[in-house]
N, C-alpha and C positions, 0 to 999 in steps of 0.2 A: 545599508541596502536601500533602497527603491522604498515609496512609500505606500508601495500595495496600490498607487492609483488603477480603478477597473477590474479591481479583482474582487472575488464575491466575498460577502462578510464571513467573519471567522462564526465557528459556531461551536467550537469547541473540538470538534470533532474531525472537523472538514478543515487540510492546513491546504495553505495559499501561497502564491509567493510572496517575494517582496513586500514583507513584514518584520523587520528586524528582530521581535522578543520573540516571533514564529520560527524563527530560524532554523533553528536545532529541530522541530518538528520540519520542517521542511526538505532539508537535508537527506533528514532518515529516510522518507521518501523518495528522495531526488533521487538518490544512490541507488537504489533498487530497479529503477525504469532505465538507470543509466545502464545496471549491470544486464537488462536484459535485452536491450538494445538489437544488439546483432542479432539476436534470437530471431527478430522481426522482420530481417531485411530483408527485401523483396516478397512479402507476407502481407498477405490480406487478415488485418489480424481487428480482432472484435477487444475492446475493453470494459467488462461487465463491471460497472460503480465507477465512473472517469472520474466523479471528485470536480475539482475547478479545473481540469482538464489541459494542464502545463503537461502530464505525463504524455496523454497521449498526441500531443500536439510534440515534443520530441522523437517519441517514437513514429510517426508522420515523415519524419525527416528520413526514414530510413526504408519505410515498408511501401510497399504498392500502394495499400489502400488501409484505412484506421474509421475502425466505425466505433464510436464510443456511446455506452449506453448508460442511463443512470435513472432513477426515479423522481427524482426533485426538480421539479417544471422548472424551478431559478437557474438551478444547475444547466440544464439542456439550452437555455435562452443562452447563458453567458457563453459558455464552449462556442457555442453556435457562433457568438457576435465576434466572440474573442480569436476563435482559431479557425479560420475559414477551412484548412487545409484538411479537416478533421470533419465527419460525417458525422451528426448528432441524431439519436432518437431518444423522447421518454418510453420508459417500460418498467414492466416489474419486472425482475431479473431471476425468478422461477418461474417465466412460462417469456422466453426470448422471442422477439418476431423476426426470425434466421432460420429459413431452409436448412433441414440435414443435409453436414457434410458442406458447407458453403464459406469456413474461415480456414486458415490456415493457423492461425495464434490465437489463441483466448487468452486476456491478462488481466489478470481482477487484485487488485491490490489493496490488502485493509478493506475489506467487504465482508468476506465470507461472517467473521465475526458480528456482525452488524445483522444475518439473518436467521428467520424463524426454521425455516426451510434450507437447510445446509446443505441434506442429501440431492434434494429435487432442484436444488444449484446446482450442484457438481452433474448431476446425468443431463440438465441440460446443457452446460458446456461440452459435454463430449457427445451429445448429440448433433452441436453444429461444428465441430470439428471435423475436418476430414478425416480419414484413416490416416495415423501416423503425424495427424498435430498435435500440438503442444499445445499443454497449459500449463500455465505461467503464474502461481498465486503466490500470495502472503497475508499475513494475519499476526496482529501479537502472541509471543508465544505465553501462554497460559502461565507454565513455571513461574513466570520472571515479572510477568504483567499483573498479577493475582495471586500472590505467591501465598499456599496454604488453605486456598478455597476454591471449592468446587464451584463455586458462582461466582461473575469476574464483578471486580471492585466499581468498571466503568459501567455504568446505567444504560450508556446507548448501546452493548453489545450483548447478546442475547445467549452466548455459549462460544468463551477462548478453548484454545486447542494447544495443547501439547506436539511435542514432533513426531512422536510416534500415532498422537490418537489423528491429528493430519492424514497423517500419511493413510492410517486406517480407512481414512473419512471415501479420500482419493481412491484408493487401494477397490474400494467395494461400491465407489461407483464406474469403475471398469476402465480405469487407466491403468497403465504399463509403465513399466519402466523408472517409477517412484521414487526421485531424488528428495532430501530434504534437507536448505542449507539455513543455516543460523546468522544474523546480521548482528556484530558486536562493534564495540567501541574499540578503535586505534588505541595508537599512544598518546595521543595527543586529547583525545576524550578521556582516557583515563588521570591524567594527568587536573584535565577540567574537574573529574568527578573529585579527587584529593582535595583540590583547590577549595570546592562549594562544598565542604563535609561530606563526602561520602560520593555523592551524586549529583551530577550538575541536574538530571529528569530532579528530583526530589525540592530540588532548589526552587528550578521556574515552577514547579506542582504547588508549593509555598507561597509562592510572590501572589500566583493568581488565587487561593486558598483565603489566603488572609486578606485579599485586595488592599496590599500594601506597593508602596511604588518600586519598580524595578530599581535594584542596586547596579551603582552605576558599573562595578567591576560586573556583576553577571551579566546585564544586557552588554555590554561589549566582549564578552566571551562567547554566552549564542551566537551575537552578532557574527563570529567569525570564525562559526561551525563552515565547514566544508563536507563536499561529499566522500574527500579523498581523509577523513576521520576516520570511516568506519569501516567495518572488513567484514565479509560476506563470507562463509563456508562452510563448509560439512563437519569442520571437528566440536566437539563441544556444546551440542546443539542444543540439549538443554538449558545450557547459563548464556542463552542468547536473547536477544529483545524483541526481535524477531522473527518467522520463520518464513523461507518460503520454497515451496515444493514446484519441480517439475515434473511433468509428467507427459505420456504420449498415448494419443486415443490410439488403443490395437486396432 
């Protein structure tokens, strides 16, 4: 891959492109924006935490108009310099600067986890929805991300979510229509996770754990994660890695 030139530093949390040992985090992302895609088209759609803003600079490709929102002044500079085609504002993202009724998409991916305020998120996304828009999220799913604890393992996230308490979350700040689907590993990732004991995640968790050097068979197996690895759907949704809900302001 690409050597990350111009892309913001990793920070553990925040993935990037064009990072080779990032890969496999990148991916898992990539696939999700990829699968929402059409969702977008021809949509004035808001993305609440853009991240390093590849996402919604794709999504850009397809929608009317992409206004991408995030909190971290580095974040909103890069977007800004990086993806012209993409409308950048800082904000806190429980109390949005978006007239009621004024997007037609909200897409918040791998955020929701990350705040204090989860309810006072979700009723302001369906405050700036119009009647009958969609939103578009995902978050690690709790089971599989924290398996066994009511408080998640990672430090930067303040309360993961199962697919039903999701859905709840969604459900009772006044969306309709409440899908929830599960993002899992192909055959080809599973095949990766045999290879590296058990789990290729467990593998690179190790590498950077121990700050020991990448083995050269793992970093060319991340290397050559694809987005067409992993498989997005409604069965099984608990033993998923991910989860991510649709939903439509009534």
């Amino acid at each position: 891959m690409p050597g990350g030139e111009g892309c913001l530093p990793l920070t553990g949390e925040r993935t990037v492109p064009g990072v080779s040992h990032e890969n496999y985090w990148f991916r898992r992302h990539e696939v999700v924006y990829e699968a929402l895609r059409e969702r977008c088209r021809g949509a004035v759609v808001l993305e609440a935490g853009c991240g390093e803003g590849y996402g919604a600079d794709l999504l850009a490709g397809v929608a009317r108009r992409v206004v991408a929102l995030d909190y971290d002044s580095l974040t909103t500079a890069h977007v800004t310099h990086r993806y012209p085609r993409v409308d950048v504002a800082r904000t806190n993202l429980v109390a949005l600067p978006v007239r009621d009724g004024a997007v037609d998409v909200v897409v918040s991916l791998q955020v929701v986890e990350h705040l204090w305020e989860q309810e006072r998120f979700l009723r302001e996304c369906r405050r700036v929805l119009r009647p009958g828009g969609a939103l578009l999220l995902s978050t690690p799913n709790r089971i599989t991300f924290s398996p066994g604890r009511d408080t998640p393992l990672n430090p930067f996230h303040t309360r993961e979510l199962s697919g039903a308490e999701l859905a709840g979350l969604v459900g009772d700040a006044g969306f309709t229509g409440v899908e929830v689907q599960g993002l899992h590993h192909g055959p080809r990732l599973r095949a990766l996770d045999a290879r590296h004991g058990g789990s290729v995640v467990d593998a690179q968790v190790a590498v950077v754990v121990d700050g020991n050097p990448w083995p050269d068979a793992l970093l060319a197996d991340v290397g050559s994660v694809t987005t067409d690895d992993f498989l997005l759907h409604g069965d099984d949704v608990d033993a998923s890695l991910d989860l991510l809900v649709l939903a439509t302001r009534g």
